[in-house]
LOMAR-681786 format. One record per residue (C-alpha): x, y, z. Coordinates in steps of 0.001 Angstrom, whole numbers, padded with zeros to 6 digits, always signed. Layout:
N
XYZ ...
# end
This chain:
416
-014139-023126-006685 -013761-022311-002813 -011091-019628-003510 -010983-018867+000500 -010611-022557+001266 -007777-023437+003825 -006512-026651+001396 -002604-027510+001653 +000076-026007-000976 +000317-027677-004105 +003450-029472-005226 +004138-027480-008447 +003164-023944-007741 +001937-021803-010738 +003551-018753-011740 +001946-015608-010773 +001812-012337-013028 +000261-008893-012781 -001818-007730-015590 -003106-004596-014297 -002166-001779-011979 -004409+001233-010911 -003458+004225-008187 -004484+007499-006860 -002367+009423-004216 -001307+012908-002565 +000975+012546-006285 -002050+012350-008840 -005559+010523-009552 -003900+007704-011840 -000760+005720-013102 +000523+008244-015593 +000425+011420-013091 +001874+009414-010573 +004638+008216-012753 +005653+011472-013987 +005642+012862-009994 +007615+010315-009093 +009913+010646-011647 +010588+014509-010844 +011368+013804-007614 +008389+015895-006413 +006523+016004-002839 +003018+016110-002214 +002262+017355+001128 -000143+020161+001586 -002808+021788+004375 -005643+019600+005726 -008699+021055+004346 -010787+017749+004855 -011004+018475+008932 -010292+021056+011691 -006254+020494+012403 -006445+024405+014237 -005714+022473+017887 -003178+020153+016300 +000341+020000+016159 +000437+019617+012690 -001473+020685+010022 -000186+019875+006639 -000628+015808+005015 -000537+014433+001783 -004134+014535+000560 -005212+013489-002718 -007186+015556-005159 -010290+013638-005292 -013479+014695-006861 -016462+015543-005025 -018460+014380-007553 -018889+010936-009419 -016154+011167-011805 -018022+009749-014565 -020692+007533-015789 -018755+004250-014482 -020947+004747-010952 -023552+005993-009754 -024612+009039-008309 -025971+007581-005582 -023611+004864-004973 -021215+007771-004868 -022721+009720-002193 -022766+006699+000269 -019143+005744-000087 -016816+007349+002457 -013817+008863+001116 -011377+005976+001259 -014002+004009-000683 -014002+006801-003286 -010050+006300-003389 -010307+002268-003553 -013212+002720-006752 -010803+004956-008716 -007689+002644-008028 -009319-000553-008786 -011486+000466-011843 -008156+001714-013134 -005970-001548-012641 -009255-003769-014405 -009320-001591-016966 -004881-001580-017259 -006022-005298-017481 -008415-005522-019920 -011148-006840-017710 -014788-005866-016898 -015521-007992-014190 -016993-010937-013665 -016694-013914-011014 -013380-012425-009525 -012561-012543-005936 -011327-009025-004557 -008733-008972-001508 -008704-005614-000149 -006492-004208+003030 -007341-001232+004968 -006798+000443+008646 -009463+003107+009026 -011742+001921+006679 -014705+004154+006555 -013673+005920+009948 -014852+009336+008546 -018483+007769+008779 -017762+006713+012312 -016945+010357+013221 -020377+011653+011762 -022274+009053+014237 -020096+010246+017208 -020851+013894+016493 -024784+013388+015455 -024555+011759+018481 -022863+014310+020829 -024814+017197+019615 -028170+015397+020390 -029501+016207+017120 -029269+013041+015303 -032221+011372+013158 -032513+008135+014189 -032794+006919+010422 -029654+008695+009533 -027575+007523+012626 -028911+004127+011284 -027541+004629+007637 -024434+005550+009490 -024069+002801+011074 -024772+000686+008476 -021998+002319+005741 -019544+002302+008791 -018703-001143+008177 -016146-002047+005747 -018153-004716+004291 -020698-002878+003206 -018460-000379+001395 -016703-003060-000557 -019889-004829-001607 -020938-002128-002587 -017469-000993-004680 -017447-004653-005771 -021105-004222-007282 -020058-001068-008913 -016997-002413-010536 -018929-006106-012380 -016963-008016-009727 -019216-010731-008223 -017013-012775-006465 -016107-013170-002774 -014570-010658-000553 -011931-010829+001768 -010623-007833+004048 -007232-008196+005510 -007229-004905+008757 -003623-005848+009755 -002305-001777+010700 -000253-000631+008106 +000847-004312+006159 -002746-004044+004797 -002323-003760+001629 +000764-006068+000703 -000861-008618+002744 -004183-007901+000587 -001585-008574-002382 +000626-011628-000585 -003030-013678+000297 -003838-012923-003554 -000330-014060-005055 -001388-017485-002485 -004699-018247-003530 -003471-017676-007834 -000044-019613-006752 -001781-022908-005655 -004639-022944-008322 -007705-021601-006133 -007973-018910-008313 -007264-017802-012161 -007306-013997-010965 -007644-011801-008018 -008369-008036-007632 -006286-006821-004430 -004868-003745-003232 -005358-001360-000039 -006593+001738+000860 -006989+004466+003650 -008448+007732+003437 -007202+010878+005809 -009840+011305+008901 -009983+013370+011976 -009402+010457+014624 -006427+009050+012803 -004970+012132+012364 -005404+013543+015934 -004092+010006+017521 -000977+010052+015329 -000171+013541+016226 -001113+012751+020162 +001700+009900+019930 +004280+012863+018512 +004852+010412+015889 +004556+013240+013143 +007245+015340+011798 +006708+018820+013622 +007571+020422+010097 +005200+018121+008749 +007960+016902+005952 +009039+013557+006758 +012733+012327+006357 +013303+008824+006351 +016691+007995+006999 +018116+011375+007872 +020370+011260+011010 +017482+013890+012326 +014166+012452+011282 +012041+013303+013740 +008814+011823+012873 +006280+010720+009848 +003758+012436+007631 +000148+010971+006808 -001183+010303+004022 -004372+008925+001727 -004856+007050-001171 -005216+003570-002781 -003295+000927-004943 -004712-001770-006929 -003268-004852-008707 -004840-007320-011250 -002797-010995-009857 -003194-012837-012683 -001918-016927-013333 +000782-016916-015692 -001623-019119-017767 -004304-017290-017479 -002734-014044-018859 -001354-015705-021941 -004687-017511-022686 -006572-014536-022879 -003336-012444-024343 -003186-010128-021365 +000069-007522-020989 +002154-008985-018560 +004062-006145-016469 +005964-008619-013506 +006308-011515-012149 +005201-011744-008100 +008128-013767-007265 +007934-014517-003234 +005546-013037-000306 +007090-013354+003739 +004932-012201+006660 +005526-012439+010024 +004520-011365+013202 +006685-009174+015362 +005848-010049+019472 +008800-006807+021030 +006261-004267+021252 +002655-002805+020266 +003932-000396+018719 +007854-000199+018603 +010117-002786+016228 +012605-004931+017216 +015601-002595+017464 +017398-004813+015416 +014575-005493+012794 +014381-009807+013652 +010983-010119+012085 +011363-007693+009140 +014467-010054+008491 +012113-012949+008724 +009951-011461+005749 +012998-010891+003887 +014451-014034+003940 +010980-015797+003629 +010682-013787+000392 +013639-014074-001205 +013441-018273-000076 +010201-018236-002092 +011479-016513-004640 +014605-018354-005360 +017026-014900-005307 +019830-014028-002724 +019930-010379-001610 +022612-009568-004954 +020356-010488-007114 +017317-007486-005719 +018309-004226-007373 +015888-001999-005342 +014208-002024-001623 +010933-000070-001652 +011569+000463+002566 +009109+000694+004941 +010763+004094+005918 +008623+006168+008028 +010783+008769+008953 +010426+007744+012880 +013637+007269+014744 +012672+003596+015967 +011243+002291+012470 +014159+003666+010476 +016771+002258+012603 +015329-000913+013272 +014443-001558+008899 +018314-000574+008277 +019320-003271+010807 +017369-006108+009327 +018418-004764+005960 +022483-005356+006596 +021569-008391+008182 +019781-009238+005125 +022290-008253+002641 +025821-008767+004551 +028723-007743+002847 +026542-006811-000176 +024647-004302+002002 +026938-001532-000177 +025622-002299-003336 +022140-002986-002327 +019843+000251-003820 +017110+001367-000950 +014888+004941-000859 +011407+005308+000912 +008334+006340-001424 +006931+007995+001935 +008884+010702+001688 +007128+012152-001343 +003333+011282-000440 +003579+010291+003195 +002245+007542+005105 -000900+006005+003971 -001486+003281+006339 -003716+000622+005284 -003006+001257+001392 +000700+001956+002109 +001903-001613+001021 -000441-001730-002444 +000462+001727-003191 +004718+000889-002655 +003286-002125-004651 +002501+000020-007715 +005474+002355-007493 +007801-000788-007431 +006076-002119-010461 +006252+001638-012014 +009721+001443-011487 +010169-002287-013165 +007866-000810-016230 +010216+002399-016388 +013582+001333-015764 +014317+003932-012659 +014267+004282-009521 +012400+006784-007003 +013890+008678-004344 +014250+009006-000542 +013488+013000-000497 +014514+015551+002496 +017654+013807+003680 +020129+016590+004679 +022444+014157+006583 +021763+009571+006187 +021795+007992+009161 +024803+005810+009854 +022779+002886+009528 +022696+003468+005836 +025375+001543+004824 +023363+000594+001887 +022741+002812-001212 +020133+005741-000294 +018707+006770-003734 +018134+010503-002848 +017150+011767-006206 +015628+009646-008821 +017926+007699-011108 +017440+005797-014628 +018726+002061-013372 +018528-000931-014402 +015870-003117-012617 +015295-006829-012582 +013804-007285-008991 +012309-005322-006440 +011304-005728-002999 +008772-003876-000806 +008341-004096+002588 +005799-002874+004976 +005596-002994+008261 +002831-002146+011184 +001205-001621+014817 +000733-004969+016574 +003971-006004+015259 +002659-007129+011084 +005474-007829+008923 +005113-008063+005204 +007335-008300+002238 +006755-008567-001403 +008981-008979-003941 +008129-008608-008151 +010397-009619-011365 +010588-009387-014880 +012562-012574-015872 +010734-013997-018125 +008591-011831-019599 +009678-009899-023408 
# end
């Protein structure tokens, strides 16, 4: 089957489930401890231990609690040790979310979105390098595990999966993108299932470039949508999802847990780095979404935002949103995950992914954390604690550098 092929739409879509979810963030190493820290309403930011932050302007992230060692007997030892850190992160997530599916692996494609990658390798070459002391073997090893590629075929080996890889690096639309190309690829029949998700690991470069910009909070708490936000907070982890056919599932008697109802992305051409003030392409995605999906705006009963806490992003998302929404804006229930773990770049789509679908599972909403004061352009409803709700349909977006625009929206119409 030539999953990857560029062949036209079908006529009569298929419906698309998810069978499996698996995460690890700054809030716990799997589903359940992330569930119950999202839940409480707790944050997760902490001191950077992983690198020297002494010259920086901030020194506190949200960084997971990831062991040094192989966890368990699932991996090698040495296939451990060669894996950067965000590899590490994407193993844990996606051996969770086959397992939440009750799958082994197999010939299954695996879709994967990331922004660093294995950057913390790239840092060890550049130092061997400057210090004049490298092996030449070593730097060579180096350069080899650098590469993305090679960290996922090696993941890929380590988790039974055996078919092909794709790697979506689109800045910080990664991972929904990862999860949009594999609701695509089940929806018009190219493939039964699909592994996909995103990751990112914290690293010194990323770190010290995002601080350079001023784009983190001084206090190193983010606020998304408080009238005095004044910047974001990273963050590391990864999110995993088993996109399933909605025939495949029932053959093989799989749990369904939603429906992935539509997928927009689009391209934003204002600025490098800056949204359109008045969000134009993040109300493309929207609409392209909620087209595919056959909903209007009254019928979503949560937006996971994009909300990074930065006065341009926040402003710009609230626009699109009552654009979006129009006079239902008021009613429409909106809070920004980021607040609570922080910013996790490549894997910040898959991981909103999960806590959407947590939320679906649950029957509650998480909160928008920190906000002393919304900004006036929240004329929608700011969840600022977590509330028990009910929830038929959520939406996600995520949104990135070079102007990537993504939105996802899940369901549970349908399903018992």
């Amino acid at each position: 089957m030539a999953y990857f092929s560029d062949s036209p739409q079908p006529l009569h879509p298929r419906p698309v489930v998810v069978t499996g979810v698996g995460i690890i963030s700054p809030m716990g190493r799997d589903l359940a401890e992330n569930t119950a820290g999202f839940r409480a309403g707790q944050m997760a930011f902490s001191p950077v231990t992983l690198f020297d932050v002494s010259r920086q302007r901030v020194a506190t992230a949200g960084q997971a609690d990831l062991p040094d060692a192989a966890p368990d007997s699932g991996i090698s030892k040495k296939t451990w040790s060669r894996m950067d850190r965000g590899t590490r992160l994407a193993w844990m997530a996606a051996r969770e979310a086959m397992a939440d599916a009750g799958l082994t692996g197999g010939d299954l494609p695996m879709i994967v979105g990331t922004s660093a990658a294995a950057m913390p390798i790239g840092e060890d070459y550049f130092r061997k390098a400057l210090a004049g002391t490298a092996n030449r073997a070593q730097q060579l090893r180096r350069v080899e595990l650098y590469q993305a590629q090679r960290q996922m075929t090696a993941m890929a080996r380590e988790l039974g999966v055996g078919g092909p890889i794709r790697i979506v690096s689109n800045a910080c639309a990664s991972g929904a993108n990862a999860i949009g190309q594999a609701f695509h690829l089940v929806r018009s029949g190219r493939a039964d299932r699909v592994l996909a998700g995103g990751y990112d690991a914290l690293c010194q470069m990323v770190f010290s470039g995002f601080d350079a910009l001023q784009a983190l909070s001084p206090s190193g708490i983010p606020r998304p949508f408080d009238a005095a936000r004044d910047g974001l907070a990273l963050g590391e982890g990864a999110g995993f999802v088993m996109v399933e056919s909605a025939a495949s599932a029932k053959s093989r008697g799989a749990r369904v847990i939603a429906k992935i109802l539509g997928y927009g992305a689009a391209t934003d051409v204002h600025h490098l780095t800056q949204p359109h003030p008045l969000g134009d392409t993040a109300l493309v995605t929207m609409q392209a979404a909620c087209a595919m999906a056959g909903v209007i705006p009254e019928q979503v009963d949560y937006i996971n935002s994009h909300g990074t806490g930065t006065p341009l992003n926040d402003i710009a998302e609230g626009n699109a949103i009552q654009r979006w929404a129009g006079d239902a804006v008021g009613k429409i229930k909106v809070s920004s995950t980021k607040s609570a773990i922080g910013h996790l770049l490549g894997g910040a789509g898959a991981v909103e992914s999960v806590i959407c679908l947590m939320a679906l599972e649950g029957q509650w909403l998480p909160a928008s954390l920190n906000v002393r004061e919304a900004d006036a352009v929240c004329t929608f409803d700011l969840v600022r604690s977590p509330r028990v709700a009910s929830v038929r349909r959520v939406l996600t977006n995520s949104f990135g550098f070079g102007g990537a625009n993504a939105t996802l929206i899940f369901g549970k119409e349908g399903i018992a």
